[in-house]
One Martini backbone bead per residue (centre of mass of N, CA, C, O) as a GRO file, in nm:
protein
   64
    1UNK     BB    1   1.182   1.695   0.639
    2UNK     BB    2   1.311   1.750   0.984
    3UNK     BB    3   1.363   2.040   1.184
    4UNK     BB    4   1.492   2.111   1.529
    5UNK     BB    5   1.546   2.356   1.734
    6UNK     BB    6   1.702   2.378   2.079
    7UNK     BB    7   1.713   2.493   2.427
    8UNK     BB    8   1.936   2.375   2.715
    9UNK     BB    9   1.929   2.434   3.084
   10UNK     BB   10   2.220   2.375   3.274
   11UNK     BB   11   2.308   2.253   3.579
   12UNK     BB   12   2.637   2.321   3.698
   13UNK     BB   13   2.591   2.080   3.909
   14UNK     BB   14   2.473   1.908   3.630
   15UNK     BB   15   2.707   1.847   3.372
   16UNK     BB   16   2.770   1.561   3.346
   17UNK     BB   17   2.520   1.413   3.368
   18UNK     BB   18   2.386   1.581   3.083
   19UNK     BB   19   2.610   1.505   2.902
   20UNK     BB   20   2.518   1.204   2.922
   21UNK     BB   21   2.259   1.201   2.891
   22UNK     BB   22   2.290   1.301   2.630
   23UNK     BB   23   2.450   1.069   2.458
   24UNK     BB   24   2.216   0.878   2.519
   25UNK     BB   25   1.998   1.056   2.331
   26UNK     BB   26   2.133   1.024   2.092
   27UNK     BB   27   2.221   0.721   2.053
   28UNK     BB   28   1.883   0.638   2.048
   29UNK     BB   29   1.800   0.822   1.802
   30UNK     BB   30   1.984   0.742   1.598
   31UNK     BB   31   1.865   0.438   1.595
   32UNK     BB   32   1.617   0.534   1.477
   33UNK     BB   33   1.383   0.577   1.233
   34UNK     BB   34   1.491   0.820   1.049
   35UNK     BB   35   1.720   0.974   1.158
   36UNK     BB   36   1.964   1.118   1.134
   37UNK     BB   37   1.998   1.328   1.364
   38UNK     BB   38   2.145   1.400   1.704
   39UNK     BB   39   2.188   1.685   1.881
   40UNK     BB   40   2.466   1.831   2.132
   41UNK     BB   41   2.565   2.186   2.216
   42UNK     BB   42   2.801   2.426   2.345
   43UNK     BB   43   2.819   2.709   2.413
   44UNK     BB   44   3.084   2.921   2.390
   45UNK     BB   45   2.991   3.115   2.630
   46UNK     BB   46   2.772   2.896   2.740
   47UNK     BB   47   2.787   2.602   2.915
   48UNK     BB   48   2.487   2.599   3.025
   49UNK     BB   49   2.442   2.612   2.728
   50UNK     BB   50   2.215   2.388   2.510
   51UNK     BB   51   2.195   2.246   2.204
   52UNK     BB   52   1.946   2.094   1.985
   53UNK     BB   53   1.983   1.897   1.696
   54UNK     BB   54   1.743   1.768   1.458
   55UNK     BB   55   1.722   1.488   1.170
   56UNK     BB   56   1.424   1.389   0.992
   57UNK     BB   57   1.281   1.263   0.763
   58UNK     BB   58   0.989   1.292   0.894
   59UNK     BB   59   0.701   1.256   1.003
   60UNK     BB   60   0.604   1.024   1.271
   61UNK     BB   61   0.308   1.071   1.323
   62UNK     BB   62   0.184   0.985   1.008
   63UNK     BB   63   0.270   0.716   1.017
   64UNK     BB   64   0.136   0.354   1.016
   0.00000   0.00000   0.00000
């Protein structure tokens, strides 16, 4: 199992596009073969950053 958590600071003139942004790239990855999750969360302190969680069964760059 395969667990990455990063931050990114979104621009608050661009927090809507960057949403929906986030929502189409959980969507898409959650889609892929192996994901169990994909999440992006908004920090409660500061609304324009964004956590974002992933959780994949292996490394699949070693996958053949």
């Amino acid at each position: 199992m395969i667990i990455i958590s990063d931050t990114v600071r979104i621009n608050p003139a661009s927090r809507q596009a960057a949403v929906e942004a986030g929502i189409e790239m959980s969507h898409a990855s959650e889609a892929e073969a192996g994901c169990i999750t994909y999440r992006f969360y908004s920090d409660i302190e500061d609304e324009n950053l964004f956590r974002r969680f992933e959780i994949w069964e292996s490394d699949m760059t070693s996958v053949s």
